[in-house]
C-alpha positions in Angstrom: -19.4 434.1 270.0 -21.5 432.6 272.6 -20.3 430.5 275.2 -22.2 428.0 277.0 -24.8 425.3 275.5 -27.6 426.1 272.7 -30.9 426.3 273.3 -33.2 423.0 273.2 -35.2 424.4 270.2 -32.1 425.3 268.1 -30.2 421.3 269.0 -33.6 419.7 267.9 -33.8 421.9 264.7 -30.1 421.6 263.7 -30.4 417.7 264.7 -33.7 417.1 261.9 -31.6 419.3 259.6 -28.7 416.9 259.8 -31.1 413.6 259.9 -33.4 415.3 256.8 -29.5 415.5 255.1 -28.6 412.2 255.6 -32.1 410.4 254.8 -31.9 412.5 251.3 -28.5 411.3 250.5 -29.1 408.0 251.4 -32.5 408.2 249.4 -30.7 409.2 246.5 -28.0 406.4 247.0 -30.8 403.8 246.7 -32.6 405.5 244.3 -29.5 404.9 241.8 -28.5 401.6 243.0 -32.4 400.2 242.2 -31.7 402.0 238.6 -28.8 400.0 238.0 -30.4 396.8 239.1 -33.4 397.2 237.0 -31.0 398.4 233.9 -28.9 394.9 234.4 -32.1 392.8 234.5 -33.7 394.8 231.0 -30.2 393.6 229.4 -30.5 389.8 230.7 -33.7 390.0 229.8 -33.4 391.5 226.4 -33.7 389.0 223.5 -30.7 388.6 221.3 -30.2 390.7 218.2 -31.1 389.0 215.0 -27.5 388.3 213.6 -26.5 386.6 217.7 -29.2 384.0 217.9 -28.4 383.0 214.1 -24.8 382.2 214.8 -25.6 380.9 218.0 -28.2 378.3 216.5 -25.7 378.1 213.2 -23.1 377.0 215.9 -25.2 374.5 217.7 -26.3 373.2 214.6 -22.3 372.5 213.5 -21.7 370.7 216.8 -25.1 369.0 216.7 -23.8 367.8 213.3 -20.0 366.7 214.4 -21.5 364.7 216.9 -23.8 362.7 214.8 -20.8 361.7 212.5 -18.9 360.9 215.7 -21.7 359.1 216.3 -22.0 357.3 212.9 -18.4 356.4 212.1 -18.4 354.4 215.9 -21.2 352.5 214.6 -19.4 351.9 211.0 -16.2 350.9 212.9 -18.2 348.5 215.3 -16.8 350.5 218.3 -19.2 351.4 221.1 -19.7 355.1 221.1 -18.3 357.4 224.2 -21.4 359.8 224.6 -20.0 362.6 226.3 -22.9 364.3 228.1 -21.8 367.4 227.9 -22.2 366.9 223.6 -25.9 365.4 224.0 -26.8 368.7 226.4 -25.3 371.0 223.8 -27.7 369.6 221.1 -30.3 369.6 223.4 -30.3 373.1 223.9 -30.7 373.6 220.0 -35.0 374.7 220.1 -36.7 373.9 216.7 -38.6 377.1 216.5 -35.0 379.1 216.5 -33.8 377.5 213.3 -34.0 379.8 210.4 -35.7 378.1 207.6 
């Protein structure tokens, strides 16, 4: 055992040794947390299986449906109808092109 301080060269080598450590770990760190970000956006992104967007658009088609006879048994009782937005934006969302045929 040597007492007394190291030599300039050695502190400089054992200080990039430590920095080229850390930089690698952090590296890595990143590395994985940019995986999991791109794997979360690939599964928003993804479309929906076949059998999901069928019930989905079967289901907007029901309350499409309860809201026209909502609608139509108002009119037949001469009441105004109480359009709840929230219905009308439901059926809105209901695209054409996604209903099976």
């Amino acid at each position: 055992v040597v007492v007394g301080e190291a030599p300039a060269s050695f502190r400089a080598f054992s200080q990039e040794m430590m920095l080229r450590i850390k930089q690698e770990a952090l590296t890595a760190e990143f590395k994985a947390k940019v995986q999991e970000e791109r794997k979360k956006t690939a599964e928003k992104q993804q479309p929906l299986d076949p059998e999901n967007k069928a019930k989905k658009v079967q289901d907007a088609l029901k309350r499409k449906a309860e809201f026209e006879r909502r609608k139509r048994e108002a009119e037949t009782r001469g009441e105004p109808f109480d359009e709840k937005e929230d219905d009308e934006e439901e059926v809105k969302d209901v695209e054409l092109e996604d209903v099976p045929q």
